[in-house]
C-alpha positions in Angstrom: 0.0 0.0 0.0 2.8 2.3 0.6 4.6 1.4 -2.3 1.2 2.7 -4.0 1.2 5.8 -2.0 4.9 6.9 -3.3 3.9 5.6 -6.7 1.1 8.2 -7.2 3.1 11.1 -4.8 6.5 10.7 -7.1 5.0 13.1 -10.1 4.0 15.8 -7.4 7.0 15.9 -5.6 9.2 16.2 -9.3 6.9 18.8 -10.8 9.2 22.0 -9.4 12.1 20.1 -10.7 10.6 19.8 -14.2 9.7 23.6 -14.2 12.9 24.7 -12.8 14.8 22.9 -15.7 12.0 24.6 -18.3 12.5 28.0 -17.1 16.3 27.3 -17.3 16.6 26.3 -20.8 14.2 29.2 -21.8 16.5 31.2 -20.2 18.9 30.1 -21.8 17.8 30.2 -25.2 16.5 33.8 -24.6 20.2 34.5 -23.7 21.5 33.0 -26.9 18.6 34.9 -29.3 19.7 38.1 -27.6 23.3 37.6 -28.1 22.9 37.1 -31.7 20.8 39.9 -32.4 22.9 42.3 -30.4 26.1 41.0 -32.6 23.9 42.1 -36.0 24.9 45.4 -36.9 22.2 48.4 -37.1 23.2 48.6 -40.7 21.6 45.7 -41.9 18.2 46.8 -40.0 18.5 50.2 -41.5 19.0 48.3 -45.6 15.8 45.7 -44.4 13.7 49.2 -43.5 15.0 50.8 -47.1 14.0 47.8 -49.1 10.6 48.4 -47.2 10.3 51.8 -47.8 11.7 50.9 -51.6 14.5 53.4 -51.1 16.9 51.2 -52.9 19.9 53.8 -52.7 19.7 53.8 -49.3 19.4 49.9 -48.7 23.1 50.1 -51.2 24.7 52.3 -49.1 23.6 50.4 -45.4 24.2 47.3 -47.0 28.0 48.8 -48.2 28.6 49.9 -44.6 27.7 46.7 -43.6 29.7 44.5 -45.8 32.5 46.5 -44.8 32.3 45.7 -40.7 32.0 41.8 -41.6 34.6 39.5 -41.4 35.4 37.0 -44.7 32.9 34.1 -44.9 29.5 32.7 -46.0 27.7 35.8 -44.3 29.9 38.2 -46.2 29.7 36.3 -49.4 25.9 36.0 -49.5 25.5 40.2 -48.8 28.0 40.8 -51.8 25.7 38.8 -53.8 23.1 41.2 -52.7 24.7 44.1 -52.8 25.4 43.5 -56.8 21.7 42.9 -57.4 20.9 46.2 -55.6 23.2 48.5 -57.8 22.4 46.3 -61.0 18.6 47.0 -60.0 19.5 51.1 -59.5 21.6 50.9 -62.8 24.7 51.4 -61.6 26.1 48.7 -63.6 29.7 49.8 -62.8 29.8 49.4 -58.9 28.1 45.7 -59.5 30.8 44.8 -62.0 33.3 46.1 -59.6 32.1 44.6 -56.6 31.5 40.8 -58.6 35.2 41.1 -60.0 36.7 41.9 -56.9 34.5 39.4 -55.4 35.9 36.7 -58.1 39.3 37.1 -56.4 38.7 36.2 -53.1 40.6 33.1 -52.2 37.4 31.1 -50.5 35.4 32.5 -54.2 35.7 28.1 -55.5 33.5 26.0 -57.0 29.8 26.6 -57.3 30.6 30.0 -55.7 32.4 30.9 -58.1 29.8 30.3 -60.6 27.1 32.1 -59.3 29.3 34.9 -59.2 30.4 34.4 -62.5 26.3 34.6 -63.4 26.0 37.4 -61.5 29.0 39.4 -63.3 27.2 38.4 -66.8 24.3 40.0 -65.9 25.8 42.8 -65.0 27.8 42.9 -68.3 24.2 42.2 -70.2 22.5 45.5 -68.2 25.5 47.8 -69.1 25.6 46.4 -72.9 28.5 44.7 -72.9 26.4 41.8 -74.7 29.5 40.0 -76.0 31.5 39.6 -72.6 28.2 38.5 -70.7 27.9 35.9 -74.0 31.3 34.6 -73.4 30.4 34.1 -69.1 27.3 32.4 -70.1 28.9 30.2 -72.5 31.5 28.9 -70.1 28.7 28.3 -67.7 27.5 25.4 -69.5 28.6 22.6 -67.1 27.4 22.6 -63.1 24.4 24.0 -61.5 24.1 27.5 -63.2 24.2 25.7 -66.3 19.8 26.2 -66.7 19.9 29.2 -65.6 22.8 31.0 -68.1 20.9 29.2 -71.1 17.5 30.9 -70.2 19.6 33.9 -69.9 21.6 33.7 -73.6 18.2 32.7 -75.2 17.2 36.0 -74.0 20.0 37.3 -75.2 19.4 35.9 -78.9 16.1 37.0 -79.1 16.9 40.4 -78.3 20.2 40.0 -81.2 17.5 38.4 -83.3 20.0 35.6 -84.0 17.6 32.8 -84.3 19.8 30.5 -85.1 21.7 30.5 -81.8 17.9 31.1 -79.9 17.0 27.8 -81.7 19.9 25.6 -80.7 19.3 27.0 -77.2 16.0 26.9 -76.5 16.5 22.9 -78.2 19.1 22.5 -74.8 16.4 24.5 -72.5 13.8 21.8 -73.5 12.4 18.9 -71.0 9.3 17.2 -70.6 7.6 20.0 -68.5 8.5 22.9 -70.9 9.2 21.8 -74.7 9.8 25.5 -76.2 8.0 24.0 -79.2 5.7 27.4 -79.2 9.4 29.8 -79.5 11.2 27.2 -81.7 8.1 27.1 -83.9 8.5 31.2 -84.2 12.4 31.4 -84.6 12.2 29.5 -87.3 9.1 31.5 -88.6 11.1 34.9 -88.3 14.3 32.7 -90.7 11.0 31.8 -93.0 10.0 35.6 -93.2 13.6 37.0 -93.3 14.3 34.5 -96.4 11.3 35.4 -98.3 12.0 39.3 -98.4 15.2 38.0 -99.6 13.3 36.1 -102.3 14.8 32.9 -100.9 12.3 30.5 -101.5 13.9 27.3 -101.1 15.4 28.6 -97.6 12.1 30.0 -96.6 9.6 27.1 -97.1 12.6 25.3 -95.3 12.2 26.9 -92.4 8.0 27.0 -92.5 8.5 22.9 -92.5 10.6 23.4 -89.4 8.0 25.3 -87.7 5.5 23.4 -88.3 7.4 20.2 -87.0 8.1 21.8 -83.8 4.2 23.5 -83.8 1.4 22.0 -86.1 -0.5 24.5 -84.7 1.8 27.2 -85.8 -0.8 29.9 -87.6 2.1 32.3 -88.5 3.6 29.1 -90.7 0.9 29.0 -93.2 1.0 32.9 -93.2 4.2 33.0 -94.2 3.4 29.6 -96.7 0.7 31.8 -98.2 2.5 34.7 -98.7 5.2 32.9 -100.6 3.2 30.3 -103.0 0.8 34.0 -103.7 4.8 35.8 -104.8 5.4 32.6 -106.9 2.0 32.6 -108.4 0.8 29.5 -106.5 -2.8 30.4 -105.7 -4.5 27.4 -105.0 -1.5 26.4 -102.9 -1.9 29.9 -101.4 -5.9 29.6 -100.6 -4.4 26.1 -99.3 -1.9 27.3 -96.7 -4.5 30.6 -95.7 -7.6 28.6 -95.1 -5.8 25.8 -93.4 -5.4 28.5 -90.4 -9.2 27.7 -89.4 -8.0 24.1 -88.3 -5.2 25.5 -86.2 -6.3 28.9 -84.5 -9.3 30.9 -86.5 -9.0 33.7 -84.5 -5.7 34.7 -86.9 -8.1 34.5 -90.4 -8.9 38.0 -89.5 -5.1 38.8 -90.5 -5.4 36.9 -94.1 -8.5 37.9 -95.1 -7.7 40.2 -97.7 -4.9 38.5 -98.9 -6.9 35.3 -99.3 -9.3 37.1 -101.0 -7.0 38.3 -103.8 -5.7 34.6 -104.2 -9.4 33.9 -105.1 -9.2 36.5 -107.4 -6.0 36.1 -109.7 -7.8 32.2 -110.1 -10.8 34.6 -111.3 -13.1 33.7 -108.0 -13.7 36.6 -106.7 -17.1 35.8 -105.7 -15.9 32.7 -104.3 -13.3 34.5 -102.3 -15.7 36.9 -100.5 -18.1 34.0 -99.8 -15.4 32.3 -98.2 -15.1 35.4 -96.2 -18.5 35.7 -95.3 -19.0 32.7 -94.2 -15.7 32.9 -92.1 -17.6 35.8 -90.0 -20.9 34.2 -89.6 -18.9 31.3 -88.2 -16.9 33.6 -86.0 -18.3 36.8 -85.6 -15.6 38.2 -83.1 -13.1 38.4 -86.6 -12.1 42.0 -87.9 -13.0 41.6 -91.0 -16.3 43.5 -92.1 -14.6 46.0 -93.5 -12.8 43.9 -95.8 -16.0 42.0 -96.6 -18.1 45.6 -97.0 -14.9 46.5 -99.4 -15.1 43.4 -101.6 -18.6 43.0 -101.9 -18.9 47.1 -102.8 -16.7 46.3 -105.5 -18.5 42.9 -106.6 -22.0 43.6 -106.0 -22.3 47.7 -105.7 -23.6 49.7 -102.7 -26.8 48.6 -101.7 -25.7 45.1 -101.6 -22.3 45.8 -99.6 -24.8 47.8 -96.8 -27.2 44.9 -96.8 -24.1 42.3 -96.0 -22.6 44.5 -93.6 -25.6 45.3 -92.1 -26.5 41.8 -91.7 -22.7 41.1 -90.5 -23.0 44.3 -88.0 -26.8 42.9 -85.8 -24.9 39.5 -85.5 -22.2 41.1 -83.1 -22.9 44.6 -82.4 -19.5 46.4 -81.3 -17.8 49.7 -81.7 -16.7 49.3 -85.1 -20.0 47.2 -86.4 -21.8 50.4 -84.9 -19.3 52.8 -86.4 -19.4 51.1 -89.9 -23.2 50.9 -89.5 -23.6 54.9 -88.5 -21.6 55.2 -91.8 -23.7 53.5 -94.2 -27.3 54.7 -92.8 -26.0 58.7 -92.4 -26.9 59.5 -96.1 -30.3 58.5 -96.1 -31.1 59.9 -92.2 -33.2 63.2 -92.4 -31.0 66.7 -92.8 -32.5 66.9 -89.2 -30.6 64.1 -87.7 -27.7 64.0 -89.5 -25.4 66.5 -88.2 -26.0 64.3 -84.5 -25.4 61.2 -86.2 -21.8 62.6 -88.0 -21.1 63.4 -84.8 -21.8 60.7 -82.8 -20.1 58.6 -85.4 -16.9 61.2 -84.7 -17.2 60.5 -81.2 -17.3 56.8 -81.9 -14.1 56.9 -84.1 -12.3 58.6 -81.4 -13.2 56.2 -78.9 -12.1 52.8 -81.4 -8.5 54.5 -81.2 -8.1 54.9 -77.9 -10.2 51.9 -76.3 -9.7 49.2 -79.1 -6.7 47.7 -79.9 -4.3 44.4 -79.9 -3.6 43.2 -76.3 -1.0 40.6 -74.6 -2.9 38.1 -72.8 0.0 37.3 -70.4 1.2 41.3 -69.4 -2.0 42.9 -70.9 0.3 45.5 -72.5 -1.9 47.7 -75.2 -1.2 48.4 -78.5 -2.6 49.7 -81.9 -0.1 47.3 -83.8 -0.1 43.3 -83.3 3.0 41.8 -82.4 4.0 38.4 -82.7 6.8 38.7 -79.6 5.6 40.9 -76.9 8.1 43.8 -76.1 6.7 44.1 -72.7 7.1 41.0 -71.0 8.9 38.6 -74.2 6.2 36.1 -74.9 5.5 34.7 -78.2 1.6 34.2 -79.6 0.2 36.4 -76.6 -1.2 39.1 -78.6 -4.9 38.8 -79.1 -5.0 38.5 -83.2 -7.9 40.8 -83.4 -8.7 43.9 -82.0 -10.9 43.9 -78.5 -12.1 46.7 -75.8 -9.8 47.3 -73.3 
């Protein structure tokens, strides 16, 4: 029974002990945090509230001061790092050269520290436009762990030289199972095909439209660019081929042949054929800019009255801005005196509202623009221009 007694009183009788070691080792922990953060210096609170406040000349300069009070080691290392990113970011491209180079001779600088610095330093070459030397840093960083990271950087690089050769080769090393390239390989080798038919190389160009469909068969811009060259050589069945074989693969870029596959229609003689084809193309898929190409066409085919009944009839399927603007056009002559002048000028005020509200957009950075571009200049995607023209 006793033993039963001491059994059940042994937990009470320890339970000071067990606090009096807890309070200890949080005592002693609190100790250690407080040393450590007493040994950071106030400079590199001061950079953290800068970067805050987005003050990044004054995060530079506490960061220098910092750097400067720190021994040689891992901590030191890591804050150089930084501190090249902060003047590359502020443009002062010579202070982060400076700081990487002298950074590169540090004896403990080995191995994959030397490479990231080596990265670094290219950067810093590529944002002061020394394009070549940063070239020749990401080249030799083609073995090791930087070695993804220096390709993403020289396909950059390429695209902005326009040397599409190069940009295909790389983007061909960049590729793996979660990200193919096939949509930027399928375009560098569509900007060879266009280069190559200005040239009148025709051989070359339709050479590089076969690549660009192997890598994309849903490559629109291909059979542009196939159209456009069987229509110079006088191919125009092949032409009306390669044009209309853009419904299969994206309709939403007809709106960009419609004219020209109209006039292959028309050197066969089918002119009337041609502008069904187009008609039908925007019954199908009203949200295509081509009404006034159809209005156009079927003025000259069929004569006034006809062209205003089609567009009419094209303009009540999808009313928009430019369906109401064409349509304010073609009913202002036969409006009373009376009503007229209001009509001009809501039709003015109409006009002035397409040009600033409807345009091409990118659907990845949303960047506006009145021309379409096939490579965004904002953000650098490919195909992320809407073909046709929307409200924005």
């Amino acid at each position: 029974m006793d033993g039963n007694i001491w059994w059940w009183l042994t937990p009470i009788i320890l339970l000071p002990v067990f606090f009096a070691m807890g309070w200890f080792a949080a005592r002693v922990d609190m100790k250690a945090v407080l040393k450590q953060a007493k040994s950071v210096p106030t400079a590199f609170y001061a950079s953290l509230d800068a970067l805050v406040d987005r003050n990044l000349g004054s995060a530079a300069r506490h960061l220098a001061d910092m750097t400067d009070l720190l021994p040689a080691g891992d901590n030191a290392y890591e804050l150089h790092l930084t501190l090249g990113k902060l003047y590359r970011q502020r443009g002062e491209n010579d202070k982060a050269i400076r700081l990487h180079q002298a950074l590169l001779e540090a004896p403990e600088t080995v191995g994959e520290k030397r490479n990231q610095v080596l990265f670094e330093l290219g950067q810093d070459y590529q944002s002061a436009g020394l394009v070549d030397r940063a070239e020749q840093i990401f080249l030799g960083l083609q073995q090791g762990n930087m070695a993804a990271q220096a390709r993403q950087v020289l396909l950059n690089i390429y695209q902005q030289d326009r040397d599409w050769a190069k940009a295909i080769d790389t983007a061909q090393l960049l590729s793996h199972d979660e990200q193919t390239y096939r949509f930027e390989i399928a375009q560098f080798h569509c900007e060879l095909a266009q280069a190559a038919l200005f040239k009148s190389d025709f051989e070359q160009a339709r050479a590089n439209i076969a690549k660009a469909l192997d890598a994309n068969r849903k490559c629109a811009r291909a059979n542009m660019i196939l159209g456009d060259l069987e229509q110079k050589l006088g191919n125009y069945p092949a032409a009306v081929a390669a044009y209309t074989a853009i419904e299969k693969q994206n309709h939403a870029y007809l709106s960009m042949v419609g004219e020209k596959l109209y006039d292959a229609y028309d050197a066969q003689g089918e002119a009337a054929a041609g502008l069904a084809v187009l008609t039908g193309y925007l019954k199908t898929f009203p949200q295509l800019d081509l009404i006034n190409v159809v209005y156009e066409k079927s003025l000259l085919l069929y004569g006034e009255e006809k062209a205003a009944e089609t567009a009419v009839e094209l303009v009540r399927q999808k009313p928009d801005l430019g369906g109401v603007y064409r349509l304010l056009g073609l009913r202002l002559s036969n409006l009373d005196p009376a009503w007229k002048s209001d009509a001009d000028m809501m039709r003015g005020v109409i006009g002035r509202t397409l040009q600033k509200n409807v345009m091409y957009r990118c659907r990845h950075c949303h960047f506006k623009s009145q021309v379409f571009f096939w490579h965004c200049p904002a953000c650098n995607k490919w195909e992320t221009f809407t073909p046709n023209k929307i409200e924005v």
